[in-house]
C-alpha positions as CSV (number, residue, x, y, z in Angstrom):
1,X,6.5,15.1,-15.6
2,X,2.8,16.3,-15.0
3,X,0.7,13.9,-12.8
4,X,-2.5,12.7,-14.2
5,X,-4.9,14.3,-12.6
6,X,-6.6,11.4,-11.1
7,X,-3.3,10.3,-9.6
8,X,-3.3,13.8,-8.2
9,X,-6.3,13.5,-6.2
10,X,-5.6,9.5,-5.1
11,X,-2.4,11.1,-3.7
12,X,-4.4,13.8,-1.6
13,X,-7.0,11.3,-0.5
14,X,-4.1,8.8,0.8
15,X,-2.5,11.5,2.3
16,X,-5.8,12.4,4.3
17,X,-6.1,9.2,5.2
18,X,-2.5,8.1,6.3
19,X,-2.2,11.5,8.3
20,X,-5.5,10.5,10.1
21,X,-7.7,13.0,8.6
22,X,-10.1,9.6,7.9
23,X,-9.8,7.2,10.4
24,X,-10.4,3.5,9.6
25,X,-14.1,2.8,9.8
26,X,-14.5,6.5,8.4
27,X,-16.4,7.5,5.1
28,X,-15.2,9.5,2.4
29,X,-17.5,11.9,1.4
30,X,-19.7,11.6,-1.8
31,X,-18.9,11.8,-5.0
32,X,-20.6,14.8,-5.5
33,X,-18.8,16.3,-2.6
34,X,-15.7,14.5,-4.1
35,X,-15.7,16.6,-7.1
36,X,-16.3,19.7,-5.4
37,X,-13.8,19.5,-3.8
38,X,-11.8,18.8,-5.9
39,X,-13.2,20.4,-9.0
40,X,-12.6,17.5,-11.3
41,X,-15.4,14.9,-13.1
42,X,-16.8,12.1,-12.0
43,X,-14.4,9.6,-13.7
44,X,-11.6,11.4,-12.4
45,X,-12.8,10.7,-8.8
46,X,-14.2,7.4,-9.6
47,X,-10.2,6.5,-11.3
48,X,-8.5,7.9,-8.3
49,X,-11.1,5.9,-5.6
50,X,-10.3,3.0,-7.5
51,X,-6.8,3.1,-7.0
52,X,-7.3,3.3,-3.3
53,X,-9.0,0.7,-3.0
54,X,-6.6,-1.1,-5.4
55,X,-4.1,-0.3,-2.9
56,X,-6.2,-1.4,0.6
57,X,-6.9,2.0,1.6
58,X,-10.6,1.8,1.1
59,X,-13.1,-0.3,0.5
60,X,-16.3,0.5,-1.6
61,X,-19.6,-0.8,-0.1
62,X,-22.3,-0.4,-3.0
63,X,-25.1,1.1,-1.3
64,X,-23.4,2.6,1.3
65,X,-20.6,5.0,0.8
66,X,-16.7,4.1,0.7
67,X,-14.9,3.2,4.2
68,X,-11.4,3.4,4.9
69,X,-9.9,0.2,6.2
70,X,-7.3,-0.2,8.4
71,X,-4.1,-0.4,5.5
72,X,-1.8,-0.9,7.8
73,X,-2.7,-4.3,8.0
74,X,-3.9,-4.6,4.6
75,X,-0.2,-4.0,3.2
76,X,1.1,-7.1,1.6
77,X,4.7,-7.4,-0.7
78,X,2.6,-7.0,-3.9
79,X,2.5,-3.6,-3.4
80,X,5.2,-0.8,-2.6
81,X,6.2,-1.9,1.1
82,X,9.4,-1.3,3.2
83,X,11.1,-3.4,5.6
84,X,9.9,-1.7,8.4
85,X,5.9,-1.8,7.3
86,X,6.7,-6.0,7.0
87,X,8.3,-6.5,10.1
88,X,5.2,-4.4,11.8
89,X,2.7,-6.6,9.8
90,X,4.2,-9.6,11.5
91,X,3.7,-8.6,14.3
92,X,7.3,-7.3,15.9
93,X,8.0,-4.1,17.7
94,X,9.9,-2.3,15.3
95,X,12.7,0.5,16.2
96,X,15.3,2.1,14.9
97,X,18.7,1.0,16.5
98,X,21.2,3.4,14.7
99,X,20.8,6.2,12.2
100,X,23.3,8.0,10.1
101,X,22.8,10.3,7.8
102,X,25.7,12.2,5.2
103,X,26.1,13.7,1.8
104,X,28.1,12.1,-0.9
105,X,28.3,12.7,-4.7
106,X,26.8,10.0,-6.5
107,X,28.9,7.2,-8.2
108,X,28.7,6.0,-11.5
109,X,26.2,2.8,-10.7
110,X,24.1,5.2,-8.0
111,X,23.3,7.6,-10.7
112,X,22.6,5.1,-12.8
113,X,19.9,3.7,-10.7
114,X,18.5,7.2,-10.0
115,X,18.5,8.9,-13.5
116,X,21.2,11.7,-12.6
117,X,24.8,12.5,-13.1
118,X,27.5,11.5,-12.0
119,X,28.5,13.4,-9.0
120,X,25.7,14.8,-8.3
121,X,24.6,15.5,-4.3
122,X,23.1,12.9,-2.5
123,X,21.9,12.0,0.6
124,X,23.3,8.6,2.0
125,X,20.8,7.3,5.0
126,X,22.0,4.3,6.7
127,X,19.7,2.4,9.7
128,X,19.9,-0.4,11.6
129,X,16.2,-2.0,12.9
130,X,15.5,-3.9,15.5
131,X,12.5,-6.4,15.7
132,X,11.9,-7.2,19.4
133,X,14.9,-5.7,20.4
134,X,16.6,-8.1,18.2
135,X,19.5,-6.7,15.2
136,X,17.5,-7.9,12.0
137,X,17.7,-5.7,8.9
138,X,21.0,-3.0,7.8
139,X,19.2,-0.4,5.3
140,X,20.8,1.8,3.2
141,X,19.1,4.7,1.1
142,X,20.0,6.9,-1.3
143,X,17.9,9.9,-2.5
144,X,19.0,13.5,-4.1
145,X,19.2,17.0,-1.7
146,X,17.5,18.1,-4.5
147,X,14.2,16.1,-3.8
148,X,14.7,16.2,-0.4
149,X,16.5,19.5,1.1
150,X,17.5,19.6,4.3
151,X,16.4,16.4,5.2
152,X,19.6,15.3,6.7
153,X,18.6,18.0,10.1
154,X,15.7,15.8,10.3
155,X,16.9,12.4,11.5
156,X,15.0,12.2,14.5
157,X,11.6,12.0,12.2
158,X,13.1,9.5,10.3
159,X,11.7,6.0,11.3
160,X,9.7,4.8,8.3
161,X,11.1,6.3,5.4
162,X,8.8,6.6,2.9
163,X,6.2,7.9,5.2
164,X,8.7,10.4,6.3
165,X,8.9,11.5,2.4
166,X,5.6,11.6,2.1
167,X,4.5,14.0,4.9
168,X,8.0,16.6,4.6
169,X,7.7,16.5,1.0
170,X,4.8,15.5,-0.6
171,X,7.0,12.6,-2.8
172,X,4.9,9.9,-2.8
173,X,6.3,6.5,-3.7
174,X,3.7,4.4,-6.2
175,X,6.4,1.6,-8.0
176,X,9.5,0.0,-7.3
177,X,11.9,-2.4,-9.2
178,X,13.4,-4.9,-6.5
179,X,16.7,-7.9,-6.8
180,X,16.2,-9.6,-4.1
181,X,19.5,-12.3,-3.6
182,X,20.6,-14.4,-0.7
183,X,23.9,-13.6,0.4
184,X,26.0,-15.0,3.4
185,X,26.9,-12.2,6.3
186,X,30.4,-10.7,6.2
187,X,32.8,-9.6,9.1
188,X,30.5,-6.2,9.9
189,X,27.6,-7.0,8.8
190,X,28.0,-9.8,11.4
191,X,28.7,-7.1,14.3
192,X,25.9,-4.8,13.3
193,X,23.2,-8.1,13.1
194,X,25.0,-9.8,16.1
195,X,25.3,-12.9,14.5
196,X,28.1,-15.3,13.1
197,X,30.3,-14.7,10.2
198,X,28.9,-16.6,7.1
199,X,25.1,-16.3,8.5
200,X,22.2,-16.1,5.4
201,X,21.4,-12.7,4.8
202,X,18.4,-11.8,2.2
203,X,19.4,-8.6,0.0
204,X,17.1,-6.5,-1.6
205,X,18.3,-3.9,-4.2
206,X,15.0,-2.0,-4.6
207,X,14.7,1.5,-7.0
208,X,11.5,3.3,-6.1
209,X,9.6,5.5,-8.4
210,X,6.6,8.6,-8.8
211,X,5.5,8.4,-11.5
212,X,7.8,7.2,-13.5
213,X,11.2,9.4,-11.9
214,X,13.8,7.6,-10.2
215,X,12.9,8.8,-6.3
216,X,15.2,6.5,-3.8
217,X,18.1,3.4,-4.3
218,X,17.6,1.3,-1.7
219,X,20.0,-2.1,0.0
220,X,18.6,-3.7,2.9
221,X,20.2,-6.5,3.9
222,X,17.9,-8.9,6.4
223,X,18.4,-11.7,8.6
224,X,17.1,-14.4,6.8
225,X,15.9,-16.2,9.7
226,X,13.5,-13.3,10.5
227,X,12.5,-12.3,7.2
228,X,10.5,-13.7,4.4
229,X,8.9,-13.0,1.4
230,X,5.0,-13.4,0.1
231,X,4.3,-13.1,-3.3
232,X,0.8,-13.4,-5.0
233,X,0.9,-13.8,-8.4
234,X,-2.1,-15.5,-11.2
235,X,-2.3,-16.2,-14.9
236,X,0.8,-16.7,-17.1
């Protein structure tokens, strides 16, 4: 499915600005040297600026150009966050504890949730993250080789996910569908979170999206004594 092209060029302006091509406090250029760029109209650019700032990338300044903010403390859960990006935004030193990473076929319910057949290669990435050296959050992903070849040599780079997707293969994530359930801590998940049998957990079953395509399943499975939700919501 072809991107609109407006969602072609928010994609390359985010990607400018989370690789640090535009710092926060920067300027975008014009929108005359916006389109030229870019070679697309005015509304395109004015469409694709608006999602940016939509998303707390940027923030337009009438008068005075467009500055990029800093987003990674403009994040909030109305938006496309992980676990990782939350735990930051609270303020706790985030790292990852374990990583495993392995190919499996996809099961009936896993191909389900991603829109392929059954059987078909996946990768199977399973973390554990610490938050202030504490045990906090088990995550579990599941994304095609196809999307993402060879990614399973690249472990080492992996410590925010959908970043990681972003900059090796240009996927960028702009939706997700999440369940989000409290459940109480079994036998190993117990060991892995150093806590007691029968402890809350909070369990998010999260299927993230381009576009439209079915990109990653997700499970984390969080203490629930250091992790909560926000929610914004208005009108009915």
């Amino acid at each position: 499915m072809k991107n609109p092209i407006y969602q072609d060029v928010y994609f390359k302006l985010r990607k400018l600005i989370t690789s640090g091509e535009y710092m926060a406090g920067d300027f975008l250029p014009t929108e005359d040297k916006l389109e030229a760029i870019y070679k697309v109209s005015r509304t395109t650019i004015r469409k694709a600026v608006e999602m940016l700032a939509a998303d707390g990338y940027i923030e337009v300044k009438q008068g005075r150009g467009t500055r990029v903010l800093d987003y990674q403390y403009t994040q909030n859960l109305n938006r496309v966050t992980s676990v990782s990006d939350t735990l930051r935004q609270k303020g706790y030193e985030v790292i990852i504890k374990d990583i495993y990473i392995d190919r499996i076929e996809a099961s009936i319910h896993i191909a389900e949730k991603l829109g392929v057949k059954e059987n078909t290669g996946l990768y199977r990435i399973q973390r554990v993250l610490s938050a202030d050296t504490v045990p906090t959050a088990i995550l579990l992903n599941y994304i095609s080789v196809d999307l993402a070849p060879g990614l399973d040599e690249k472990s080492g780079k992996i410590s925010r996910l959908y970043k990681f997707l972003e900059s090796e293969f240009d996927i960028f994530i702009d939706s997700c569908v999440d369940t989000i359930f409290a459940k109480n801590a079994d036998f190993v998940e117990s060991q892995m979170l150093n806590i007691k049998t029968g402890s809350a957990l909070l369990e998010i079953h999260r299927v993230t999206y381009q576009t439209g395509r079915p990109i990653t399943y997700d499970i984390s499975t969080m203490r629930a004594d250091r992790y909560q939700f926000e929610v914004k919501t208005s009108g009915r």
